[in-house]
C-alpha positions in Angstrom: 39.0 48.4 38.7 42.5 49.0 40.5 43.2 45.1 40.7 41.4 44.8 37.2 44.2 46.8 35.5 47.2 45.9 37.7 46.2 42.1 36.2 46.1 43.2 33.1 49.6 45.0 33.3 50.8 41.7 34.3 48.9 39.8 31.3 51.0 42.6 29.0 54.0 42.0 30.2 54.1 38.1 29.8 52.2 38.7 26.6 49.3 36.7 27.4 46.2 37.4 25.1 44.0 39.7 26.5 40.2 38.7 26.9 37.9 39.6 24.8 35.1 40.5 28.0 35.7 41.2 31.6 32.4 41.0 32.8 31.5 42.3 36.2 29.2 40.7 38.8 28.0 44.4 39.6 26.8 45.0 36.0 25.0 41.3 35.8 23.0 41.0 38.4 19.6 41.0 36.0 21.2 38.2 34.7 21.6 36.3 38.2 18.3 37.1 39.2 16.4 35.7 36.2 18.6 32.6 36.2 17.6 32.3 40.1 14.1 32.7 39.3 14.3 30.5 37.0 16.0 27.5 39.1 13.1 28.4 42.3 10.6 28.0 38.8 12.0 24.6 37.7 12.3 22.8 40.8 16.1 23.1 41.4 15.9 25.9 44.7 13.7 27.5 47.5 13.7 30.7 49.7 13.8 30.3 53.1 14.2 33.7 55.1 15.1 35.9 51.9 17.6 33.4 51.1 17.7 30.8 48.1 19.5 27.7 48.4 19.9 25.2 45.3 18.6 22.3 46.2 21.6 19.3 45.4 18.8 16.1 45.6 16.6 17.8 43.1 20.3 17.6 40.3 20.8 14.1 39.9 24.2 14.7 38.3 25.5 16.1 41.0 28.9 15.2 42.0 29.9 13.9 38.6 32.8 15.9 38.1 34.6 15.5 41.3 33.5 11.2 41.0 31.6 11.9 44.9 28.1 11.1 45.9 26.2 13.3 48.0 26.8 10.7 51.0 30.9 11.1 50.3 30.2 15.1 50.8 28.0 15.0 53.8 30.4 12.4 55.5 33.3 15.3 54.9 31.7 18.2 55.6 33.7 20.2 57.9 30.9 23.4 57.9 28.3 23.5 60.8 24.9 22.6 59.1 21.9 25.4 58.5 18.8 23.7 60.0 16.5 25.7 57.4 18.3 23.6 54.5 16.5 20.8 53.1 20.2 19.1 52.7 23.7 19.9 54.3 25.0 20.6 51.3 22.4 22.8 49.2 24.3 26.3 49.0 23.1 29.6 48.3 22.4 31.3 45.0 21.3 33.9 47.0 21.9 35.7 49.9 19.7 38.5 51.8 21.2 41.4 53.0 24.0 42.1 56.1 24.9 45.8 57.3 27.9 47.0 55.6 27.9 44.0 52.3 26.2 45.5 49.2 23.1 44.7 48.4 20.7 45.0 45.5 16.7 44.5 45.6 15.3 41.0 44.6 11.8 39.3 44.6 13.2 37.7 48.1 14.2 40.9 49.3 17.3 43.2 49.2 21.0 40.8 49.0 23.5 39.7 46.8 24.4 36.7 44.5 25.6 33.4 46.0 29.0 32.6 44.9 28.8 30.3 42.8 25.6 32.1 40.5 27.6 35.2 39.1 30.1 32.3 36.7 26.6 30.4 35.5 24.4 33.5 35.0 27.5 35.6 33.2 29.2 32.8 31.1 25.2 31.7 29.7 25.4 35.4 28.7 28.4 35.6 26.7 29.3 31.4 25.9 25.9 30.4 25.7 24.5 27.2 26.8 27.2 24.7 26.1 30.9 26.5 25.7 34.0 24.0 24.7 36.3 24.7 27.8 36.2 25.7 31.2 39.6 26.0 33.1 40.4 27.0 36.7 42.4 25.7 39.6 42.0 21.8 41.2 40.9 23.0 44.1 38.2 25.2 42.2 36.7 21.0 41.2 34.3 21.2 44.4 32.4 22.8 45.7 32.7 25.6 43.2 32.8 23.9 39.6 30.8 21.5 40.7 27.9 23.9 41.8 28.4 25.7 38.9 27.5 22.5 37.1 24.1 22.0 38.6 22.8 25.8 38.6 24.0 25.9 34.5 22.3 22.7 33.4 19.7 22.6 36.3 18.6 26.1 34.5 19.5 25.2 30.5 18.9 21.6 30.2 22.2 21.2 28.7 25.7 20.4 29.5 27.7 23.4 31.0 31.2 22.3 29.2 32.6 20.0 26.8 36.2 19.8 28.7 37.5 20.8 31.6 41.3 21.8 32.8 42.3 21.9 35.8 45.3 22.9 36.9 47.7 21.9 39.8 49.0 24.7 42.3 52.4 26.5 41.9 54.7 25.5 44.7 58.0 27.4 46.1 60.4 25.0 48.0 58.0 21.7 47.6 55.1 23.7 49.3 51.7 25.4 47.8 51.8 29.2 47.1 49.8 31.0 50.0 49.8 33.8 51.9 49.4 31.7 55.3 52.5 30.6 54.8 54.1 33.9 53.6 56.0 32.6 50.3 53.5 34.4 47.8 55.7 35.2 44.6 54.3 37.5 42.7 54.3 38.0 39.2 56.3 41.7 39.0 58.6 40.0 41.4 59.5 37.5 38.8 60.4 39.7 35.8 62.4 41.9 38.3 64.6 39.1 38.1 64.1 36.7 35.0 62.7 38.2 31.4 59.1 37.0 30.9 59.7 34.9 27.9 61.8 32.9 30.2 58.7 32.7 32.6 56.8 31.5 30.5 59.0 29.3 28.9 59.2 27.7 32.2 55.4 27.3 32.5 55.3 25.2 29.8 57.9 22.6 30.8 55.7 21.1 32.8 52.1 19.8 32.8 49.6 22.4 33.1 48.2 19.1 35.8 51.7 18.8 37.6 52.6 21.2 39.9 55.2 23.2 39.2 58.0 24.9 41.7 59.4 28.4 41.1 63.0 28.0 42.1 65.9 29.3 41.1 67.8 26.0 40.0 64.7 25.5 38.2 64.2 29.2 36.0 67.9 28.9 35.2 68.1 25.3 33.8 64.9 27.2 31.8 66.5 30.0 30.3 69.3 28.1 29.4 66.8 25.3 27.7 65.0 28.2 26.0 68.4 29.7 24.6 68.9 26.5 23.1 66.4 26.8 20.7 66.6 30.3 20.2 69.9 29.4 19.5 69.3 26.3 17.1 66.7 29.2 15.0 69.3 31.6 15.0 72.0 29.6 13.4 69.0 28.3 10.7 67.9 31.2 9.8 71.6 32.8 9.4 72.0 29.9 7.1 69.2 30.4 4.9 70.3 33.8 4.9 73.4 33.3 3.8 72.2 31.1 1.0 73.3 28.6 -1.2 77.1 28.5 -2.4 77.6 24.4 -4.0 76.9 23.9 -7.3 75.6 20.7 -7.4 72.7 19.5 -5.1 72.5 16.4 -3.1 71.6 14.8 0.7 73.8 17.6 2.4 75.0 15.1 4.9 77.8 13.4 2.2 76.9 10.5 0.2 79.1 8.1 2.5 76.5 8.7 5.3 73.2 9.3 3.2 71.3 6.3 3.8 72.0 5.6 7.5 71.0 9.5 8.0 67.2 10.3 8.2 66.8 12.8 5.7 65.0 16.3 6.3 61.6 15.9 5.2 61.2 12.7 7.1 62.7 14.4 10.1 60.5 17.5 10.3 57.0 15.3 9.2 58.7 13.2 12.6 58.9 16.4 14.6 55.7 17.5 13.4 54.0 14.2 14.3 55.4 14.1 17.6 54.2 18.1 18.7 50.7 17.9 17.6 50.3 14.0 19.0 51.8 15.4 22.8 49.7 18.6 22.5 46.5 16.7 21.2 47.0 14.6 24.6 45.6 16.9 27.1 47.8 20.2 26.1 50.9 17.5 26.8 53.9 20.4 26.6 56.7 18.6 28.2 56.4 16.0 25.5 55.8 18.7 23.0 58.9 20.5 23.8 60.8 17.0 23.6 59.9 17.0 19.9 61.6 20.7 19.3 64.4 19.6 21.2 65.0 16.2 18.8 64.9 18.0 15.9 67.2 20.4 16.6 69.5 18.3 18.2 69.4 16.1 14.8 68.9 19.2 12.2 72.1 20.9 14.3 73.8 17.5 13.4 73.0 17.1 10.3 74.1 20.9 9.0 77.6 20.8 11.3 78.8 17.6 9.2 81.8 18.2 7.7 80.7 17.0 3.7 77.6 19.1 4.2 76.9 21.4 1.2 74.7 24.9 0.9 73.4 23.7 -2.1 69.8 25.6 -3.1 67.9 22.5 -2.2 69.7 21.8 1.5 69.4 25.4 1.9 65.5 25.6 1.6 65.6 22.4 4.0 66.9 24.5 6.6 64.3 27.1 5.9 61.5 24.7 6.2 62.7 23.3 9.1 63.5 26.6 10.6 59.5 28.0 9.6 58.8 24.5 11.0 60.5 25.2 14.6 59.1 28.5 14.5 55.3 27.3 13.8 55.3 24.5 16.6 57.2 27.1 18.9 54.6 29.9 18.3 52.2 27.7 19.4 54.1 27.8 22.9 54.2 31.6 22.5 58.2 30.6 22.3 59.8 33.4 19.6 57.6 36.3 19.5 59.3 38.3 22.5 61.3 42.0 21.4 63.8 43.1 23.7 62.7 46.1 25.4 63.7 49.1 23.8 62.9 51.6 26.7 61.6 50.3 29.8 60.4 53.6 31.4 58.5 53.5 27.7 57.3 49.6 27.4 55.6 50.5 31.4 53.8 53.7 30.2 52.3 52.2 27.3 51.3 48.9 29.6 49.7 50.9 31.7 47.4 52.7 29.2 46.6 49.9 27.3 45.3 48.2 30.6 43.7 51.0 31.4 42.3 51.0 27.5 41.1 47.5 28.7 39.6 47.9 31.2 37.5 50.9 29.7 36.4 48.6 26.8 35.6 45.4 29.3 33.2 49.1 30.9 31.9 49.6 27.5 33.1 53.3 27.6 34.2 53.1 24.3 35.0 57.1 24.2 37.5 56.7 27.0 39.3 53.6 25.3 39.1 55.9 22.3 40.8 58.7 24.0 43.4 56.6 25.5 44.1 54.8 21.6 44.5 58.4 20.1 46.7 60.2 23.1 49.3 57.1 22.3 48.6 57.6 19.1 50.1 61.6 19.4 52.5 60.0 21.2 54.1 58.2 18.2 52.6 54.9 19.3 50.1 52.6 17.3 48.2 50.7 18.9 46.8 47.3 16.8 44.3 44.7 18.3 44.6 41.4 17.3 43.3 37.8 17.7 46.4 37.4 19.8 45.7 40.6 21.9 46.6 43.9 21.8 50.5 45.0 20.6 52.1 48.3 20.1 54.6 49.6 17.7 56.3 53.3 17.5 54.8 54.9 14.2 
């Protein structure tokens, strides 16, 4: 629970949408046992010793999201092999009991779920059979996704996921995050130094596939890339509030230069084009944010031209394309950050509403109650959305 709400302070602060369910391995294991009953039942693993192992050569799929055959695996197998296994590499969906590991009783005797068992049994629970995506790091593809694979559809029938992502590891100085080598960044550490839009801003200039290095050179070129827009929207939406002062309306680019210029509509259905075709190509964002940055570079342009006129009709072009940036960049979660008004404040109120979290993902609904209604004399509403939970002073 400690860990639980410590990652949830952290999903706050970046304002990442919350889950909707934290399930707990603890709190599933009926669930685990009837789906490993159910694989002994069909065929797909046996007990040897109290222990169950899935049995690979009885999943004839398997190996078909990391492209190897079972040959490929047993060739580069760097574990010692279990002589009770029928194959190197069956693993176990469950394991009997050690002194000092918890352990909970089962028809093969006390033990605990294998790890790969507790993601199948919980996500049938609450995504069903067949969900639409399953995410996680590369180096999660085998053994772990992979065996997660064969338990889900060796027990349903049906295929575990439409799509998966997977994506590539965050590097400092060229080399992986990881604690062997000591240059673990953490995610506190960050927003001690950069402001979380920012972060995440500079998560999305590069493929979620790619990896991508936390340097300094490389946050500052992206708070000065993200001030560009901010920028660009800022002097839009000034504009539009200023409103129109011409009399007459016409391109707003001067008459000389009207037909060699492309003209608003065509350049926002362009931009528009552009986003959804780089997003629609495996969540693309590098390509998407190109798109933002062409049309701003060509709306800021077009509006700084000498002959350009705030007629009504340029000025509600500059209000579409302003709603236009704003929609594509929401989509990044680029826009939506308030500066923080009292940081001692924005911490409490994190805090509780992790803590609020974490009571709901518990199902003690009075406590998350409680916690909603102390804020609540506190001057602070509280208001869950699709988007996760935000706060507001009354």
């Amino acid at each position: 629970a400690e860990f639980a709400g410590e990652y949830f302070k952290d999903l706050q602060a970046l304002k990442i949408e919350m889950p909707d369910i934290v399930p707990k391995v603890s709190e599933h294991i009926p669930e685990i046992l009837d789906m490993v009953k159910g694989l002994v039942e069909k065929g797909h693993a046996y007990v040897v010793d109290g222990d169950v192992y899935y049995a690979v050569e009885s999943f004839p799929g398997y190996g078909k999201l990391s492209g190897r055959s079972l040959e490929d695996m047993q060739a580069g197998a760097r574990i010692e092999v279990d002589a009770r296994k029928r194959h190197p590499m069956d693993f176990a969906v469950w394991k009997s009991a050690k002194p000092g590991e918890p352990a909970w009783d089962s028809p093969w005797g006390p033990g605990r779920p294998g790890w790969h068992i507790e993601c199948s049994a919980m996500s049938l629970k609450y995504l069903g059979s067949t969900f639409d995506i399953h995410g996680g790091g590369e180096d999660l593809i085998f053994p772990h996704h992979e065996n997660e694979i064969a338990q889900s559809e060796g027990f349903t029938g049906q295929p575990l996921a439409r799509y998966w992502m997977h994506n590539a590891f965050l590097v400092i100085d060229r080399e992986k995050m990881s604690k062997s080598l000591g240059n673990v960044l953490t995610v506190r550490e960050l927003l001690g130094k950069y402001p979380a839009k920012v972060i995440r801003f500079f998560i999305v200039t590069a493929h979620y596939r790619s990896p991508l290095n936390f340097g300094a050179e490389e946050l500052t070129a992206a708070a000065k890339g993200l001030e560009r827009l901010e920028t660009a929207l800022m002097a839009m939406e000034e504009l539009v509030k200023a409103g129109p002062v011409a009399q007459k309306d016409s391109t707003g680019i001067g008459e000389a230069k009207a037909k060699a210029a492309v003209s608003f509509d065509d350049l926002l259905q362009t931009a528009k084009r552009e986003f959804i075709a780089a997003m629609e190509d495996d969540f693309n964002t590098p390509v998407a944010l190109a798109s933002l940055y062409n049309m701003v570079r060509e709306i800021n342009r077009l509006t700084i031209e000498e002959d350009f006129e705030r007629t009504a009709g340029n000025v509600d072009s500059v209000a579409k394309a302003a709603a236009l940036l704003r929609e594509l960049g929401g989509i990044l979660g680029l826009f939506d950050f308030e500066e923080a008004v009292d940081a001692e404040l924005a911490s409490y109120v994190a805090d509780q509403i992790a803590r609020r979290q974490q009571a709901k993902a518990s199902r003690d609904w009075a406590l998350a109650d409680q916690i909603r209604d102390e804020l609540r004399a506190k001057g602070i509403v509280l208001e869950d959305t699709p988007q996760g939970v935000r706060w507001k002073k009354a």
